[in-house]
N, C-alpha and C positions, 0 to 999 in steps of 0.2 A: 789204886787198883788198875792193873794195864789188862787189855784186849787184845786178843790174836786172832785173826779169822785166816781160813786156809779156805780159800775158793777156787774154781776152774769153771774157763767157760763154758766145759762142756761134761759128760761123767766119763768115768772110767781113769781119769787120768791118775790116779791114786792119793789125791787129798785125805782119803780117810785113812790108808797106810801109814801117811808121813804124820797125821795126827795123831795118833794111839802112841805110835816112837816119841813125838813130843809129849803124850802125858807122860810119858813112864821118866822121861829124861828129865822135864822140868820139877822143881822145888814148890812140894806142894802145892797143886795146879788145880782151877774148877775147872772139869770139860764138859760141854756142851754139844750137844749135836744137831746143828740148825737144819737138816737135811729135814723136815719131817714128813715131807713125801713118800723119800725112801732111805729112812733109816738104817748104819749097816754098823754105826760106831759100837755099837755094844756086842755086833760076834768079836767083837775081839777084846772089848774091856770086862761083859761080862754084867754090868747092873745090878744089883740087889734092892728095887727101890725100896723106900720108906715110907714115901709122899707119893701118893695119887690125885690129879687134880681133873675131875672134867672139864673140858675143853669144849663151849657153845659158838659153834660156826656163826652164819648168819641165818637171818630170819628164812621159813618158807610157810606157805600159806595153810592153812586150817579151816577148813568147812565145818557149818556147824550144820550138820543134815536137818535137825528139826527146825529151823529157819528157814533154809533153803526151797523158793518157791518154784525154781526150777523157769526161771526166765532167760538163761545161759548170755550173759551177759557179759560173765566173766569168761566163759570161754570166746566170746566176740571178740573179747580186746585183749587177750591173752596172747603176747608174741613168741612165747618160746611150747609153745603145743602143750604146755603141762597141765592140763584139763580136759578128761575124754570124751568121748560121745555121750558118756552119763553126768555127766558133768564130777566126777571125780578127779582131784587135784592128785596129778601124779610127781609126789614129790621130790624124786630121782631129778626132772624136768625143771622144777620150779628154781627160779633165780631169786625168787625174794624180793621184785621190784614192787609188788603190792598196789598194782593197778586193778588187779582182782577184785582187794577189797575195796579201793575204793570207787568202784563201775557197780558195785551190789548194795541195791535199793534198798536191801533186808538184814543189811549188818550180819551175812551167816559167815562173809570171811574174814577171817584176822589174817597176823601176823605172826608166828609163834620162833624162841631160839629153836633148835633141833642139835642135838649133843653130835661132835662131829670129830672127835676123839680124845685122846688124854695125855694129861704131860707128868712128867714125874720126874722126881729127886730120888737120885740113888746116891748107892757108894760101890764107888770099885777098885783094885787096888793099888788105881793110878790117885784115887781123891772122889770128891765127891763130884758128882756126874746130873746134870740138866739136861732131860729129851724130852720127846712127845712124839707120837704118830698119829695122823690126821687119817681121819675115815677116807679109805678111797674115795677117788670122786668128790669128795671134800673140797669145798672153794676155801680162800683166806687162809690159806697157808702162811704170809707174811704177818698174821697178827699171831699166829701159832709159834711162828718163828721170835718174832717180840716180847710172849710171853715163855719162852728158853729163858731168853736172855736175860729177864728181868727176875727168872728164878735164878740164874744161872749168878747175878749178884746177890742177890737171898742169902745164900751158899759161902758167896766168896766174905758176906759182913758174919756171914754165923760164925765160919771156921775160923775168921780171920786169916785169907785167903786173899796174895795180893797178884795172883795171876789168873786171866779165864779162858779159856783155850778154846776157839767155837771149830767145830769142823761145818761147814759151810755148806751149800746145797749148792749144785749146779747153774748152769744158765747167764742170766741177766736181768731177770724178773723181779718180782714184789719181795718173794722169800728171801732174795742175794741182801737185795736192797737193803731192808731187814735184818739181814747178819753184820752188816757192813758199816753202818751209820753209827759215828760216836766211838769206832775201835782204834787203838792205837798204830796198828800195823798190819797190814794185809797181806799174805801173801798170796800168791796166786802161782799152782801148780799147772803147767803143761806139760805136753809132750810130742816130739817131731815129726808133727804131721801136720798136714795141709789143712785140713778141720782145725786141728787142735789151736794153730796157729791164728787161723782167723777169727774162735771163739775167744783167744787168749787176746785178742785186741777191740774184741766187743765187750771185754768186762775192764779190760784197761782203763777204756772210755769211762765205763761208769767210776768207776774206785776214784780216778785221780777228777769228774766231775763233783764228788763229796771232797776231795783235797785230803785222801787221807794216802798216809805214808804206805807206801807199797813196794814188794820185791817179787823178783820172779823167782820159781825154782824149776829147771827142766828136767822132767823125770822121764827115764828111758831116755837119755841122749845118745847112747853108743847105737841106737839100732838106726839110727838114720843124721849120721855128721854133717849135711849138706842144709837137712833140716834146722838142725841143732845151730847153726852159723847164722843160720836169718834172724832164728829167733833173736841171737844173741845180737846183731847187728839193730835189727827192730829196737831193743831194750835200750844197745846203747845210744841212736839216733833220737832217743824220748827219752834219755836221761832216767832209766829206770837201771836198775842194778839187778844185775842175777846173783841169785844170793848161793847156787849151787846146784848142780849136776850130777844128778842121782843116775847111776850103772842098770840096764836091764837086770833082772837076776831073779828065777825062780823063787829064791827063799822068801819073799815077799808073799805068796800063793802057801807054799807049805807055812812058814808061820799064822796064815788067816785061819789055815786049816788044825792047826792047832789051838789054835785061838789065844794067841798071844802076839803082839808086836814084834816087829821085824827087831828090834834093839834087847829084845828079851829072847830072843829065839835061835840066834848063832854071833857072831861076831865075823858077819861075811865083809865084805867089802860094802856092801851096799848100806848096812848096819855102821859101819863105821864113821860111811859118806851122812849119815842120818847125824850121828852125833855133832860132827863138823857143822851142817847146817843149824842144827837148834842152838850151835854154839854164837854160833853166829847171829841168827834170831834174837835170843837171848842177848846179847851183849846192845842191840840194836833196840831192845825192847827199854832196856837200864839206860842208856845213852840217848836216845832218842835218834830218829831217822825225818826231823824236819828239813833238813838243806834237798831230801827228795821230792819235796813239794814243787 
């Protein structure tokens, strides 16, 4: 079973575009969509789940009022304010360190899970499809993100499915991490800008600290060539490969808006340049991409 994560350092750069052209493109594919922050793979795939699973974050605290002798004890030692003047546990506030309960003479505080969103197995009619979205405000996104992935091979041993496709969450945090760890090949999408550039060498950092095989892909390169040079200068300086140079071009924007992949939606140039790259991907995925270690 092989792994494909499409990540960026930073959002907007269009990973989840060049994703959805990769389900449609690849042979029988599981996709997954690690973003669970903020979810956007399914305006465009579409989901029908099957499977609903709740999703328990981490602990926050629980008062048992008829115990409660009102010594505010726990509000004393409570460092993030989430306990009021009434001694009411405000649990928007609470981090679940559990100094609460153990500071209360009377055993009225525990420890409780608290439901912090849901993950779910669908089908769409790129294959079958692994998401979740996490209650706003919701901590433990990366174990959210962990449990995608572990449904997401669920999926690939049911169908007998030997590819999983992850669309990736932004950044460089716990949830990247978590996309990333144990996959075959990574891509990482940018685009020619001064940000873009610098968040695409803070996830660099990470991807090639786990040793996992990695390519770049510069998306929007025609809208800034000076840009697009460094990048590629950067890449080849670090022995990293660009794997291809996606064209600015609206049909990207009218395809989301009809809610179909840019490789389902016209056979523009940018469309085409999509195929090229998965082609590419693909042959890299079969062959392997160790000598970029």
């Amino acid at each position: 079973m092989k792994q494909l994560t499409i990540i960026s350092g930073k959002g907007g750069t269009g990973k989840t575009t060049i994703t959805a052209s990769f389900a449609i493109l690849a042979d029988n594919p599981v996709i997954a969509d690690a973003d669970v922050d903020a979810p956007d793979l399914h305006l465009i795939l579409a989901p029908k789940p099957f499977e609903t699973i709740p999703y328990v974050g981490m602990k926050v605290a629980v008062k048992d009022h008829t115990l409660c002798k009102l010594c505010a004890e726990c509000r004393k030692y409570c460092r993030f304010d989430a306990i009021d003047e009434e001694l009411n546990i405000i649990e928007d506030l609470c981090e679940g360190c559990g100094v609460c309960a153990h500071v209360c003479p009377n055993d009225a505080i525990s420890l409780k899970p608290t439901p912090a969103g849901y993950a779910y197995m669908s089908e769409t009619r790129a294959g079958p499809m692994s998401h979740a979205v996490l209650k706003p405000g919701a901590s433990t996104s990366g174990k959210l993100v962990t449990l995608v992935r572990e449904n997401a091979r669920k999926l690939a041993r049911r169908y007998n499915r030997g590819l999983i496709i992850i669309d990736g969450p932004p950044g460089i945090g716990c949830p990247v991490i978590a996309a990333i760890v144990g996959v075959d090949l990574v891509l990482i999408v940018t685009e020619p800008s001064v940000t873009a550039i610098h968040d695409m060498e803070r996830i660099l950092e990470v991807v090639t600290h786990f040793r996992i095989p990695v390519l770049v892909c510069i998306n929007k390169y025609d809208l800034n060539p000076s840009m697009t040079h460094k990048i590629e200068h950067y890449c080849k300086a670090r022995n990293v490969k660009v794997a291809g140079k996606l064209p600015f071009d609206k049909t990207a924007t009218r395809a989301m808006v009809a809610g179909k992949s840019v490789v389902e939606f016209n056979d523009s140039l940018l469309a085409q340049q999509l195929r090229i790259l998965w082609k590419h991907i693909d042959m890299g995925l079969k062959n392997g991409y160790d000598d970029l270690l």
